[in-house]
Structure formats: structure tokens, C-alpha cells
C-alpha positions as a Markdown table, in Angstrom:
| # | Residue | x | y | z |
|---|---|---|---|---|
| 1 | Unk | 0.0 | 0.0 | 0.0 |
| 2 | Unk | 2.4 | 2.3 | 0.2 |
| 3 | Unk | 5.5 | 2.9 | -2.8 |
| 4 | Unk | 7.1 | 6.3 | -5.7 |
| 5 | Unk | 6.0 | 9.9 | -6.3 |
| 6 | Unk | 2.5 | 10.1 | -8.3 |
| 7 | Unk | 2.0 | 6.0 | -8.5 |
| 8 | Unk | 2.6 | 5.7 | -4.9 |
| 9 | Unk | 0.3 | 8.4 | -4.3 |
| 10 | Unk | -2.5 | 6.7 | -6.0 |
| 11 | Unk | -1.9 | 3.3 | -4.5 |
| 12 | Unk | -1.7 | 4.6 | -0.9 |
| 13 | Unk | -4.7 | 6.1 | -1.6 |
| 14 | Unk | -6.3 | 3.1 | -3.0 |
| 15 | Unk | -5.9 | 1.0 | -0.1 |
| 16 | Unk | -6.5 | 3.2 | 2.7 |
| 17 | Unk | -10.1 | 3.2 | 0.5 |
| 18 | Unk | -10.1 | -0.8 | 1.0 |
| 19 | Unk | -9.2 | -0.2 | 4.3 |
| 20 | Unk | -11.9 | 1.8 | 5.2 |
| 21 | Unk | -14.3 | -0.6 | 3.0 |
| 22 | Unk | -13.3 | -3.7 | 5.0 |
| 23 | Unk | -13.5 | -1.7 | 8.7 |
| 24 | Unk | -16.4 | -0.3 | 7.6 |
| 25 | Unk | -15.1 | 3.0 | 7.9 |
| 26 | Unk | -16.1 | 5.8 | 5.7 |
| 27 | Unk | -14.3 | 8.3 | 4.1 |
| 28 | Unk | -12.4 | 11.2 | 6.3 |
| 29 | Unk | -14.8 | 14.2 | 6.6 |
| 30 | Unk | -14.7 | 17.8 | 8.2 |
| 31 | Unk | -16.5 | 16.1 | 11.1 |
| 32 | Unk | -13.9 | 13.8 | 11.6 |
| 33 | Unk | -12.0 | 16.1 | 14.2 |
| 34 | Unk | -14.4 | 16.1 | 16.4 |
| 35 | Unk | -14.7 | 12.1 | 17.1 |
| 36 | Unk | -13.2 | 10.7 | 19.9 |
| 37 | Unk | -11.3 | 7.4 | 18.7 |
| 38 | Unk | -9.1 | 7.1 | 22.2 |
| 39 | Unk | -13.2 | 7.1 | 23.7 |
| 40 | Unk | -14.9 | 3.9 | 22.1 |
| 41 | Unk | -18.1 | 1.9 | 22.6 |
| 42 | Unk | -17.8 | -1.8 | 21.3 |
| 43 | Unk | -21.0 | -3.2 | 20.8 |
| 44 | Unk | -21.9 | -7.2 | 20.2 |
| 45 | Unk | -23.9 | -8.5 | 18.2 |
| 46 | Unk | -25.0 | -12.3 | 19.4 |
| 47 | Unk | -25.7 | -13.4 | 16.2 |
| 48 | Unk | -26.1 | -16.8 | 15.6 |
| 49 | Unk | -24.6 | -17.3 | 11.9 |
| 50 | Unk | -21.9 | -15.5 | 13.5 |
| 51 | Unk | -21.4 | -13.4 | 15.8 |
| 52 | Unk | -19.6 | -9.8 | 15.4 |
| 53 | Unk | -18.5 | -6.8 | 17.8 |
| 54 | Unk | -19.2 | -3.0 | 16.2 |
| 55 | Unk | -16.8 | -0.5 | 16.9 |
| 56 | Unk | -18.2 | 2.8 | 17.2 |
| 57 | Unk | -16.4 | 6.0 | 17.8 |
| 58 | Unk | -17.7 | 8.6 | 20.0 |
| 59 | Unk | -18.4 | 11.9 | 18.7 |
| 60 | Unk | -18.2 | 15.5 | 21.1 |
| 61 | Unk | -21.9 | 15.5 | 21.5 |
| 62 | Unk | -22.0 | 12.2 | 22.5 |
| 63 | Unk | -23.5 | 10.2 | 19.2 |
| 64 | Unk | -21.9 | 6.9 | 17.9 |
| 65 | Unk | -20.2 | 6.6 | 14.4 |
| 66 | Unk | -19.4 | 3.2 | 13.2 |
| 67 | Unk | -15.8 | 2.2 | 12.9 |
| 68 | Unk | -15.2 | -1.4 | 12.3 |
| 69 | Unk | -17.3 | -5.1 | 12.4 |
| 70 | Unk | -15.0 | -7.4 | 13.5 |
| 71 | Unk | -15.9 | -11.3 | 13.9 |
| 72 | Unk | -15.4 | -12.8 | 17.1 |
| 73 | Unk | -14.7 | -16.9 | 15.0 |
| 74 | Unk | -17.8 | -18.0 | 17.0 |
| 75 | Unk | -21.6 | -18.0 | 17.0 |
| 76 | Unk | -24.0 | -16.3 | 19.1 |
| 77 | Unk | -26.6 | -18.2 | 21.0 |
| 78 | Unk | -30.5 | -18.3 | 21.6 |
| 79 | Unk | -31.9 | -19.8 | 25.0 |
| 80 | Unk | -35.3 | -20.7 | 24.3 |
| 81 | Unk | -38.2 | -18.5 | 25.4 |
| 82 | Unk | -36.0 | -15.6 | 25.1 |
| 83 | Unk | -37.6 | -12.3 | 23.2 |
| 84 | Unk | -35.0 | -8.5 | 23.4 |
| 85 | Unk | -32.3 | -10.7 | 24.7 |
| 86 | Unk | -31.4 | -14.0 | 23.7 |
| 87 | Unk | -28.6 | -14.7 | 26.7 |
| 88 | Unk | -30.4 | -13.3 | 28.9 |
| 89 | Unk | -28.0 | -11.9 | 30.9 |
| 90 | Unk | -25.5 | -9.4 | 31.7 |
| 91 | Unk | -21.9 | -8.4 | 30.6 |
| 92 | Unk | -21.4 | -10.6 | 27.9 |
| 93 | Unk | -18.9 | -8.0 | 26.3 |
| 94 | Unk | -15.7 | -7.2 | 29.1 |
| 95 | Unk | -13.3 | -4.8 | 29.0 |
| 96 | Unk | -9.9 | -5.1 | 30.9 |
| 97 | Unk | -8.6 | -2.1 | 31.1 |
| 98 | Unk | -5.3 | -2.8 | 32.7 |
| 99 | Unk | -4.2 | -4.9 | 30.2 |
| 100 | Unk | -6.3 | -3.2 | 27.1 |
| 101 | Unk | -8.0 | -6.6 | 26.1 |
| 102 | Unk | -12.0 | -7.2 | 25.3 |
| 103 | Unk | -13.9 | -10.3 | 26.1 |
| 104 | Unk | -16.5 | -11.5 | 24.2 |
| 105 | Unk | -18.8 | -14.4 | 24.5 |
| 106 | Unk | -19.6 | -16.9 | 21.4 |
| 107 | Unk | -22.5 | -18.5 | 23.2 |
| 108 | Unk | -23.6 | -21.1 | 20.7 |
| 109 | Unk | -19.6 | -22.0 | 20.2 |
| 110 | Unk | -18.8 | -22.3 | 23.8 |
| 111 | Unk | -15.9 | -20.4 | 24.0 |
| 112 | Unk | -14.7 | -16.2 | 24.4 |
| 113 | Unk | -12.9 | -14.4 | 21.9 |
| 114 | Unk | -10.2 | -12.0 | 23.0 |
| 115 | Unk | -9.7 | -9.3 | 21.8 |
| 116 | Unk | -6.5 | -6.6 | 22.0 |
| 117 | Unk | -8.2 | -2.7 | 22.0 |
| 118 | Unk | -6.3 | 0.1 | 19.6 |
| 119 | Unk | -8.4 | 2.7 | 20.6 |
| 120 | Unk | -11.8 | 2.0 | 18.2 |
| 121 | Unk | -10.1 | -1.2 | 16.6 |
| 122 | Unk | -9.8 | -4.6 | 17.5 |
| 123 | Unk | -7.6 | -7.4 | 17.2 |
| 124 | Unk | -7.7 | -11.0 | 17.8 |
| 125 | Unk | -5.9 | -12.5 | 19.9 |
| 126 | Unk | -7.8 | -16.0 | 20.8 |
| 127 | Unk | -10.8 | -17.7 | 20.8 |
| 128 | Unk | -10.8 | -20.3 | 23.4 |
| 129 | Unk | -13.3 | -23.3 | 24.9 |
| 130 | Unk | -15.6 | -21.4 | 28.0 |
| 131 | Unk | -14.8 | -24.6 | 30.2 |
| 132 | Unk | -19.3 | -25.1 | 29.9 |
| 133 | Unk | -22.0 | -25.0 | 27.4 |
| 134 | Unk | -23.5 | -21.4 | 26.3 |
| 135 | Unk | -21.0 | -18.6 | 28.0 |
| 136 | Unk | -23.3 | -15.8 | 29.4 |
| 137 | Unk | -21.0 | -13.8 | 31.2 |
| 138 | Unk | -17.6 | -12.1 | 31.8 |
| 139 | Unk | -15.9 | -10.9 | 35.1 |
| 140 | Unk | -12.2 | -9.3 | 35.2 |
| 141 | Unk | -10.3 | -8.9 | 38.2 |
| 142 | Unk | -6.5 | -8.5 | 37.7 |
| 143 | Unk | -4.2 | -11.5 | 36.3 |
| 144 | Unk | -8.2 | -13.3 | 36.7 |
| 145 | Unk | -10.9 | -14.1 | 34.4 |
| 146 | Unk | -14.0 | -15.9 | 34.6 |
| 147 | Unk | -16.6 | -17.0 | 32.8 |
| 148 | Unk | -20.1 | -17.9 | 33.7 |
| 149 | Unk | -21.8 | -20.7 | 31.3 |
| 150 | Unk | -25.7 | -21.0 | 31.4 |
| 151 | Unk | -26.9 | -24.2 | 30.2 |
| 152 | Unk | -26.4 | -28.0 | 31.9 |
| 153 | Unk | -27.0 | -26.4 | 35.3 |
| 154 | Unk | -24.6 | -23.2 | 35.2 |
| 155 | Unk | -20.8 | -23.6 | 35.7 |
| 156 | Unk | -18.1 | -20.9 | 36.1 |
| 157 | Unk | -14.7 | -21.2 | 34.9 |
| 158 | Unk | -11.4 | -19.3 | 36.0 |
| 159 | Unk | -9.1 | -18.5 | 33.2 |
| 160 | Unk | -5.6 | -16.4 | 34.0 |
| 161 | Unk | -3.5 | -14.3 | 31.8 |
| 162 | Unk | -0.2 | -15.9 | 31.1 |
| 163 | Unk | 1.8 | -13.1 | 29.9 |
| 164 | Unk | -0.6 | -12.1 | 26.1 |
| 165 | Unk | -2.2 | -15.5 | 26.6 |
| 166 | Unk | -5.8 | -15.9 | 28.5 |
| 167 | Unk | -5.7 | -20.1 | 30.0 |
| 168 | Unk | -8.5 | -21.8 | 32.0 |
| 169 | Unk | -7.3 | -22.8 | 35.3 |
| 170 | Unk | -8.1 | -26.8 | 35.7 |
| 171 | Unk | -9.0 | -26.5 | 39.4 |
| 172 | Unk | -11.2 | -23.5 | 39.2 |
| 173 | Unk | -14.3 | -24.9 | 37.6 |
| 174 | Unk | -17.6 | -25.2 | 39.7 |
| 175 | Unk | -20.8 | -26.3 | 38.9 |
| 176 | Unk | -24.0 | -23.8 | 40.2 |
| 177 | Unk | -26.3 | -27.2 | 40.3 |
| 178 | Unk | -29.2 | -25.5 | 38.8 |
| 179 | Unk | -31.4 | -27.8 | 37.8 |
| 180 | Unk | -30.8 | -28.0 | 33.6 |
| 181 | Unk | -33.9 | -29.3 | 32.5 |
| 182 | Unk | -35.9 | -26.5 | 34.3 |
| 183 | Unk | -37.9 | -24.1 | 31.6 |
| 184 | Unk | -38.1 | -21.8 | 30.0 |
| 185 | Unk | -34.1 | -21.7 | 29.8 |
| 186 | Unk | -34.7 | -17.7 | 29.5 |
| 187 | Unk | -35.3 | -17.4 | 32.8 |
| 188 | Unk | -34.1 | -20.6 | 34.5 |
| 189 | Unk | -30.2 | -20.1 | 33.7 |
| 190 | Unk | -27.9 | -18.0 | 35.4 |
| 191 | Unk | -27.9 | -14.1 | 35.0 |
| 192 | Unk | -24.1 | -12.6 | 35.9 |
| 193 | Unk | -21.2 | -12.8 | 38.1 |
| 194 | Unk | -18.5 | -10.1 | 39.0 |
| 195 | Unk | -15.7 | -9.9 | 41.4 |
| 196 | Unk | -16.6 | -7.3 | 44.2 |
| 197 | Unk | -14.0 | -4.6 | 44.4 |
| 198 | Unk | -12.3 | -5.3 | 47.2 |
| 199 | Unk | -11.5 | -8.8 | 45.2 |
| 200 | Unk | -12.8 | -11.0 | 48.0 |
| 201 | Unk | -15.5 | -12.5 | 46.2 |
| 202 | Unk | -17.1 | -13.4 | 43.0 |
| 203 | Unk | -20.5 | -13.1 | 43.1 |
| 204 | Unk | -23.1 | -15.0 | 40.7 |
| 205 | Unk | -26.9 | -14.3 | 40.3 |
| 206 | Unk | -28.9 | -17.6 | 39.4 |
| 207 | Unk | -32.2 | -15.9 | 38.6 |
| 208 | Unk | -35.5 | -18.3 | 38.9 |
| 209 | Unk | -33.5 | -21.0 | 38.5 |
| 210 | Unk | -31.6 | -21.1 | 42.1 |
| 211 | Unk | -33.6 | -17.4 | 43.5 |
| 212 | Unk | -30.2 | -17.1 | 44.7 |
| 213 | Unk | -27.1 | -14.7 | 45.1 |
| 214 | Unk | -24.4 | -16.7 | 45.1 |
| 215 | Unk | -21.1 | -15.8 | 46.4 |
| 216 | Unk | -17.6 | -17.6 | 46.4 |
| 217 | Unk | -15.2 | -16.2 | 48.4 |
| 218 | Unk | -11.7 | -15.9 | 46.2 |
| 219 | Unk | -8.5 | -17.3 | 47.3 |
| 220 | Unk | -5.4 | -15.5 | 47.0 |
| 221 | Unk | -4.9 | -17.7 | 44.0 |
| 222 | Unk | -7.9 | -16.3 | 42.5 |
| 223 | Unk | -9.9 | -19.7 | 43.1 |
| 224 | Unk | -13.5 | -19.2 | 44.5 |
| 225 | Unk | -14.3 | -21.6 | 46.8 |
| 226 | Unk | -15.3 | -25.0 | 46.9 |
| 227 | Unk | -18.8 | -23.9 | 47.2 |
| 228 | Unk | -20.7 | -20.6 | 47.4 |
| 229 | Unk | -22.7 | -19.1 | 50.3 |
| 230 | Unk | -25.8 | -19.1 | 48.7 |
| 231 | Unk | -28.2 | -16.1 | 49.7 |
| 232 | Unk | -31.6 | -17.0 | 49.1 |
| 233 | Unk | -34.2 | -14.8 | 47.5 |
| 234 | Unk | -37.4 | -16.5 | 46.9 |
| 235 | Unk | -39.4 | -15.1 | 44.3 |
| 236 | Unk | -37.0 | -12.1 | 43.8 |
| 237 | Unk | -35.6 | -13.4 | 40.5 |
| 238 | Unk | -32.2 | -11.6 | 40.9 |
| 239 | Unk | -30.3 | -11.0 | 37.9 |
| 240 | Unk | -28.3 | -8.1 | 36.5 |
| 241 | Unk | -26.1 | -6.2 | 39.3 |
| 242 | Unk | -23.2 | -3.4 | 39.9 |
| 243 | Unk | -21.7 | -2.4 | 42.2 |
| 244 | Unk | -22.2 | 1.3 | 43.5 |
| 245 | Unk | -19.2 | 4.2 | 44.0 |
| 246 | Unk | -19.6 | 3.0 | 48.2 |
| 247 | Unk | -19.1 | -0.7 | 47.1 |
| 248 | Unk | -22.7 | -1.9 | 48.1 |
| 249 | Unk | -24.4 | -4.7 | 45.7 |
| 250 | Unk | -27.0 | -3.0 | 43.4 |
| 251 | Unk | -29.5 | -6.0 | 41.7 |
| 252 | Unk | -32.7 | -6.0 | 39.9 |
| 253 | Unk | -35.0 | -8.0 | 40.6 |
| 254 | Unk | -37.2 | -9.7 | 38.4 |
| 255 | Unk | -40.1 | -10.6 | 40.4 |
| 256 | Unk | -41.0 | -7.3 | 42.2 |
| 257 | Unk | -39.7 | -5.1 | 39.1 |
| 258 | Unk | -37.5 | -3.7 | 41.7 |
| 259 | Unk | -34.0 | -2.4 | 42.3 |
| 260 | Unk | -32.5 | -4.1 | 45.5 |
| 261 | Unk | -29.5 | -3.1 | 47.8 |
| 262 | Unk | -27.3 | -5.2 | 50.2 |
| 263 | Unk | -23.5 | -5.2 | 51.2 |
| 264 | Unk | -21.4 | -7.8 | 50.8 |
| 265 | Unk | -19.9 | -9.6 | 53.6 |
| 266 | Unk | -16.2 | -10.5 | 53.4 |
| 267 | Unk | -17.5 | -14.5 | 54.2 |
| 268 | Unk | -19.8 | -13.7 | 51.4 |
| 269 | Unk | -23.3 | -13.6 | 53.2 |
| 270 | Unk | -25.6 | -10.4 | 52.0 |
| 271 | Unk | -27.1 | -7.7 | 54.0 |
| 272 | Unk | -29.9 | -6.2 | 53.0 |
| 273 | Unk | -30.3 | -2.4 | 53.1 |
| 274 | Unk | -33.4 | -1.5 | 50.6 |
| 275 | Unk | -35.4 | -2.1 | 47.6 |
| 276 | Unk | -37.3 | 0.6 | 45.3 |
| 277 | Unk | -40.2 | -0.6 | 43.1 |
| 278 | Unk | -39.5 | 0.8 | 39.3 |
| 279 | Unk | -43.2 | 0.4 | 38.8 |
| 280 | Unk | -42.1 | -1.2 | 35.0 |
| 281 | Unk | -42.1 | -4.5 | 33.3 |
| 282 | Unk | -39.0 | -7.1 | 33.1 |
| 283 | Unk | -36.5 | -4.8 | 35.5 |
| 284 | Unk | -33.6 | -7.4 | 34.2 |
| 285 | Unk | -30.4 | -5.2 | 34.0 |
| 286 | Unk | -28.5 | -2.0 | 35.4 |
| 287 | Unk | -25.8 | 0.6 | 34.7 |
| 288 | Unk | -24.2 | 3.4 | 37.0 |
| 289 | Unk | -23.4 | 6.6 | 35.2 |
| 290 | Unk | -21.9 | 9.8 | 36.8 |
| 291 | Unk | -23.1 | 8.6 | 40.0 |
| 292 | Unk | -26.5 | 7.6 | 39.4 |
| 293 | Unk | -28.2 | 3.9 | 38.8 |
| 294 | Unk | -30.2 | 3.1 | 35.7 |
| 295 | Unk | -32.4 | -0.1 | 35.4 |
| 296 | Unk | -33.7 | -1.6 | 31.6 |
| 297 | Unk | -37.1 | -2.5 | 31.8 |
| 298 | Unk | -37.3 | -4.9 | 28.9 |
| 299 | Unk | -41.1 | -5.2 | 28.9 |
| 300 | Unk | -41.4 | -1.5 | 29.1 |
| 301 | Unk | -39.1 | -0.5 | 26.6 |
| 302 | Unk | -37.8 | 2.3 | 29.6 |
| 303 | Unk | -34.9 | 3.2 | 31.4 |
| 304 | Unk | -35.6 | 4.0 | 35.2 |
| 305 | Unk | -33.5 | 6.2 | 37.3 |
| 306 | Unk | -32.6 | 6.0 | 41.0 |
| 307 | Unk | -30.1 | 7.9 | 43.3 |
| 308 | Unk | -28.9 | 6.8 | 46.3 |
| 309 | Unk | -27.9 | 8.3 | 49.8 |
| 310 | Unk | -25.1 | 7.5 | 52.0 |
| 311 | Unk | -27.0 | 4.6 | 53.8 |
| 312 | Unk | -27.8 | 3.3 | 50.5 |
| 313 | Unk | -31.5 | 4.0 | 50.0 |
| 314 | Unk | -32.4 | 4.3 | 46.3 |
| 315 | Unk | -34.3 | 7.7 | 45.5 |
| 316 | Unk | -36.6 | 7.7 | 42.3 |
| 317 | Unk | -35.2 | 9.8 | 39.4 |
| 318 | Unk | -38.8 | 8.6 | 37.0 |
| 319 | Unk | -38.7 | 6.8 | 33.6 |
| 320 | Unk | -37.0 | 7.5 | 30.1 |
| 321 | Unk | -38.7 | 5.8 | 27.2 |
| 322 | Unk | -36.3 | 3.9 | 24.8 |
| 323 | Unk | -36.9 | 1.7 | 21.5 |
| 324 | Unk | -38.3 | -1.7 | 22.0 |
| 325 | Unk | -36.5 | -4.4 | 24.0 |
| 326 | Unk | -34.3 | -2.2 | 26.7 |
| 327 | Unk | -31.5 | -4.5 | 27.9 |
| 328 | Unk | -27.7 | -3.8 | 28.7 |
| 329 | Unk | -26.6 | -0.9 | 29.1 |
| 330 | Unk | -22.5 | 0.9 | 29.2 |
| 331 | Unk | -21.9 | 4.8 | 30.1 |
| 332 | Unk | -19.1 | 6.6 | 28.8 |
| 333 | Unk | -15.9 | 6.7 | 31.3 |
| 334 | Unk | -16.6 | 9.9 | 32.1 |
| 335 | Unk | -20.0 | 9.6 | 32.8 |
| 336 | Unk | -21.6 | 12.1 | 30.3 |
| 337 | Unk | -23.1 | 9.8 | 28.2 |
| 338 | Unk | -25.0 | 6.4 | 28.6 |
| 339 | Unk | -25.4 | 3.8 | 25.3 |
| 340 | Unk | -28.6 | 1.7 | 25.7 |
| 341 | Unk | -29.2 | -1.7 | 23.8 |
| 342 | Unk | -32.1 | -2.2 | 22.7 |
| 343 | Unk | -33.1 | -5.7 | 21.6 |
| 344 | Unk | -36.0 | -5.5 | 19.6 |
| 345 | Unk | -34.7 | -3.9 | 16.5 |
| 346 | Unk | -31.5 | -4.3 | 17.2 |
| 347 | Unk | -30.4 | -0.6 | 18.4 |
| 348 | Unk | -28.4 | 1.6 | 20.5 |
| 349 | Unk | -30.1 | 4.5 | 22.3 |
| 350 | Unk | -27.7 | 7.1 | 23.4 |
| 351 | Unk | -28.4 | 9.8 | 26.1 |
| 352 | Unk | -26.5 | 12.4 | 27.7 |
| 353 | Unk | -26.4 | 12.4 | 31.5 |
| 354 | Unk | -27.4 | 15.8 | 33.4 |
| 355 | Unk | -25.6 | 16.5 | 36.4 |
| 356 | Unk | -29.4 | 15.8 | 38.1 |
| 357 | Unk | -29.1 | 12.0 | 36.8 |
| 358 | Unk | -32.0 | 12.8 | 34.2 |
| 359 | Unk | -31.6 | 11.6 | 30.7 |
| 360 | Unk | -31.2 | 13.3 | 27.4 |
| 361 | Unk | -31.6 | 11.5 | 24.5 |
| 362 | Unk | -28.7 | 12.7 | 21.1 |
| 363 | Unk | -29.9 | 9.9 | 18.9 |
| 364 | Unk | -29.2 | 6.1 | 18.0 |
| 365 | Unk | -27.4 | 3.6 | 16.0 |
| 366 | Unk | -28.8 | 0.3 | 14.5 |
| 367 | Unk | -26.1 | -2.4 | 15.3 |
| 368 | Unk | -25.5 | -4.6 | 12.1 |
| 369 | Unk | -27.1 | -8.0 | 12.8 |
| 370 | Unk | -27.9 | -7.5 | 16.0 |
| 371 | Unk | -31.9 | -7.6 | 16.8 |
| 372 | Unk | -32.1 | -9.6 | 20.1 |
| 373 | Unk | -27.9 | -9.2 | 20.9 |
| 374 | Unk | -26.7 | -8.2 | 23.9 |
| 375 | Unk | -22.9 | -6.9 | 25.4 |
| 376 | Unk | -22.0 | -3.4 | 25.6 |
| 377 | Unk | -18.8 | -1.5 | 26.6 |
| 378 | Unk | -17.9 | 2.1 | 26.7 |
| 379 | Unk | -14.8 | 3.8 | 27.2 |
């Protein structure tokens, strides 16, 4: 692509075109300048002829400009009776920021891709078994990954990085015990799990198939524990979660439509502190952004805001409609911006985020191939 004076000239220019063809990039404009390509949102797609991560670049007013499709080399997956989402879960896309690597679960493959981040391109690295059937799930922590499967009962699996390389640790899988021909799969299969900040634990929501929080304390080999403590919550549904700027335990739950709150012990048993009603449909999944909680309400196709105090208790901040299908959801770094999936069509809601935790909606994106996906990540 690149060679002398006027025929170099034409062939550099002729394959930065094919370039930009194959990213899916288009052609350099005046508005160019003022996207953000050190500032990324990577969206996947779940599909099951094969499933892709978008690249979008972030512009100044917060709107998303495709960048690149990128294949993962593995297929996404359906569980049956599932509708906007067809894992059914949360954090299917993970970012590790320390070592600038993106996960990315190939559900119907059973195995992760991994991914090395340039700013808004990809590279990849390895695409590797998920130690289960139908990966849901991604959790970071360190040297330490793990991956939650969904199907045969639920399983996680602890991989480490060995120097570039991601390996699954032989003595670090355990099996959740759910019972695997309970149905519908959609909402009978694990939901999430995520290492709690301090690193103690790795804690795992099972959804109506356990009504459980589970939570394995972590060795300082990064092994969770032979067992969890399981934290029963019957008829909650628990399943999507994060963890709040004070370190407290933030789930929805499924049953109530409600947004729960507990601490997390360091032997891994749950206090409760709180729960606030959304007063939606299908409260499955939840994002913080500049300081602020946001729950998808699937069957309400809205987002619903919450703030909380310093003892934890969530204050209402009311509803923001979306597109159809509201499901995972990524803000910005900074926390100006939040980036909504929405499964039903396939699209990405974007919204700006007041200093008052209300929404503003810039616009949206429709994701290549990805009506029903789910995995989003924003930097």
C-alpha cells in the first residue's frame, strides 16, 4: 500500500479506501476532528450465523459513528423462550482495562474471543473453549478471568492471563447445580457474576432457577471456593447487578420489578439495606453513570433512574422511554453519556447524563445483525 512519487500516491490512496471498506469506515470528513477514537463503545452483536463486535467512535456531543465489524470466529446463541435478549444476561462483552484486552462471549460456540483494544479497533488474539456449554458472562479482576456458562446447570470457569495469553485454570471450575432441564431456559439459567471490588468475592446471580445470590469467596490464588454461600431470594428473580461508587451490591430484581440493595460480607453472606419498586415491566439489567443507577425495563421498553444516599436508599429519578427491548446498558468513562441496547430492532439509544441523573436523548445507532444481541462496553 504504500510505494514512488504520483504512482505511490495513488496506490496509498487506493488502499486506505479498501481499508476503510473492509473496517467499515467511511471516508475522512470535516466532522472527523471532532470524534473521539481514544473514547470507544464496542457493541456485540450475538448473532447466531456469526457473531460480530461494532466498533463505534464517540463523537463530542456524544453520538456513535461506526468504525469497524470485526468477527469474534464463533456464534452467538439463543436460549429458548427468550424475546429482546437471547442470553439473557448481563456483561457478555468485558473490558480489561489494565491490560487493554476485550472479552467477548460466542455462546452457541462455547468459547470467548479476546480481543487486543487500539483505541476503536480490534484485534484478535484468541478464541478459546468457556470450560461449559453457552457462556453468558464475563468478570475481570487482575491477572483473573471468569466465565459464567448458562446451560447443563450453570458452571463458572477461571481462566488467568499468562503473559498475552488468557488459559482456563483446571482446578477452578464449579458447577451452580441448577437444575438443567428446568424451563423456559430464559429465565431458568444464570444471569451474571462479578468480582466485588475489594477482590474478595465473585458473586453470581442464578435468577429463577436457584432465587439465589451466590457468592464464592476468592482465594489469593484467585480460586473461588469450593462452594458458594448461597443467599436465598425467593421469588425475587435476581439478575443483572453493579456495584455502587460506596461498594454496596445493586440488583434487579425480576419478580417485584424492583432495584435491590445489600452489602457484601467479606465470608460472602448479604445484608440487605433497601429495595425501590421501578413500577415497570421485566426490571432485568442496570448501569451506573456519573453517580447515578439506571435499570432496563425490557417489557417497558424504559430506562428507570434511581439515586442513592449514603445509607444506600435508592431515590426515584422517574422513567425514560427507549426503542423496544431495553437490555444492557454501558456509560461513557466519564459519565456524560450512557449507550442503551435495545433488543427489539436491534439498536443503541444514546443519552447524555445531566448533572441531576435525568436523561437526554442525542440519537441512535442500529447495530449490524444485532436484533435480540446483547454486550455493551464504553470507554
Amino acid at each position: 500500500m504504500r510505494s514512488t512519487l504520483r504512482t505511490t500516491s495513488v496506490l496509498i490512496a487506493a488502499g486506505a479506501a479498501l481499508a476503510a471498506t473492509v473496517l467499515g469506515i467511511g471516508p475522512a470528513s470535516a466532522s472527523d476532528q471532532h470524534l473521539n477514537h481514544a473514547a470507544p463503545v464496542f457493541v456485540q452483536s450475538d448473532n447466531p450465523d456469526g457473531n460480530t463486535v461494532v466498533a463505534y467512535t464517540r463523537a463530542a456531543d456524544g453520538t456513535l459513528h461506526q468504525a469497524g465489524v470485526y468477527a469474534t470466529g464463533g456464534r452467538g446463541g439463543i436460549l429458548d423462550g427468550s424475546m429482546a435478549d437471547h442470553l439473557a444476561s448481563q456483561g457478555s462483552l468485558a473490558y480489561d482495562a489494565a491490560h487493554r484486552l476485550l472479552y467477548a462471549v460466542n455462546a452457541g460456540s462455547d468459547t470467548v474471543t479476546v480481543f487486543a483494544v487500539h483505541g476503536d479497533q480490534l484485534t484478535q488474539r484468541q478464541v478459546l473453549a468457556s470450560g461449559g456449554r453457552f457462556p453468558v458472562s464475563v468478570a475481570v479482576h487482575g491477572d483473573h478471568v471468569y466465565l459464567l456458562n448458562a446451560i447443563d446447570g450453570g458452571s463458572v470457569q477461571g481462566f488467568r492471563l499468562d503473559g498475552s495469553m488468557l488459559r482456563p485454570v483446571a482446578d477452578q471450575h464449579r458447577a451452580l447445580g441448577l437444575d438443567p432441564s428446568a424451563t423456559p431456559q430464559f429465565t431458568h439459567t444464570p444471569g451474571q457474576l462479578a468480582v466485588t471490588p475489594d477482590g474478595r468475592n465473585l458473586v453470581v446471580t442464578t435468577k429463577a432457577g436457584g432465587q439465589s445470590i451466590d457468592v464464592f469467596p476468592l482465594g489469593r490464588d484467585g480460586a473461588p471456593s469450593a462452594a458458594p454461600v448461597v443467599n436465598a431470594e425467593p421469588g425475587a428473580v435476581p439478575f443483572g447487578f453493579v456495584f455502587d461508587a460506596h461498594g454496596r451490591l445493586q440488583v434487579t430484581e425480576v419478580g417485584p420489578n424492583a432495584v435491590a440493595t445489600f452489602t457484601v460480607g467479606r465470608d460472602g453472606h448479604l445484608t440487605p439495606l433497601g429495595q425501590a419498586p421501578t413500577g415497570q415491566a421485566a426490571t432485568c439489567w442496570l448501569a451506573t453513570a456519573g453517580g447515578h443507577l439506571y435499570a432496563s425495563n425490557a417489557g417497558s421498553a424504559s430506562l428507570s433512574g434511581f439515586t442513592a444516599d449514603h445509607h444506600g436508599a435508592l431515590m426515584p429519578l422517574g422513567n425514560t422511554t427507549t426503542d423496544p427491548g431495553t437490555v444492557d446498558a454501558a456509560a461513557s468513562t466519564d459519565g456524560h453519556y450512557l449507550y442503551v441496547q435495545t433488543g427489539g430492532k436491534g439498536i443503541v439509544d444514546e443519552f447524555r447524563v445531566r448533572a441531576d441523573g435525568m436523561l437526554t436523548s442525542v440519537g441512535s445507532v442500529t447495530v449490524p445483525g444485532a436484533m435480540g444481541g446483547e454486550g455493551i462496553v464504553a470507554l
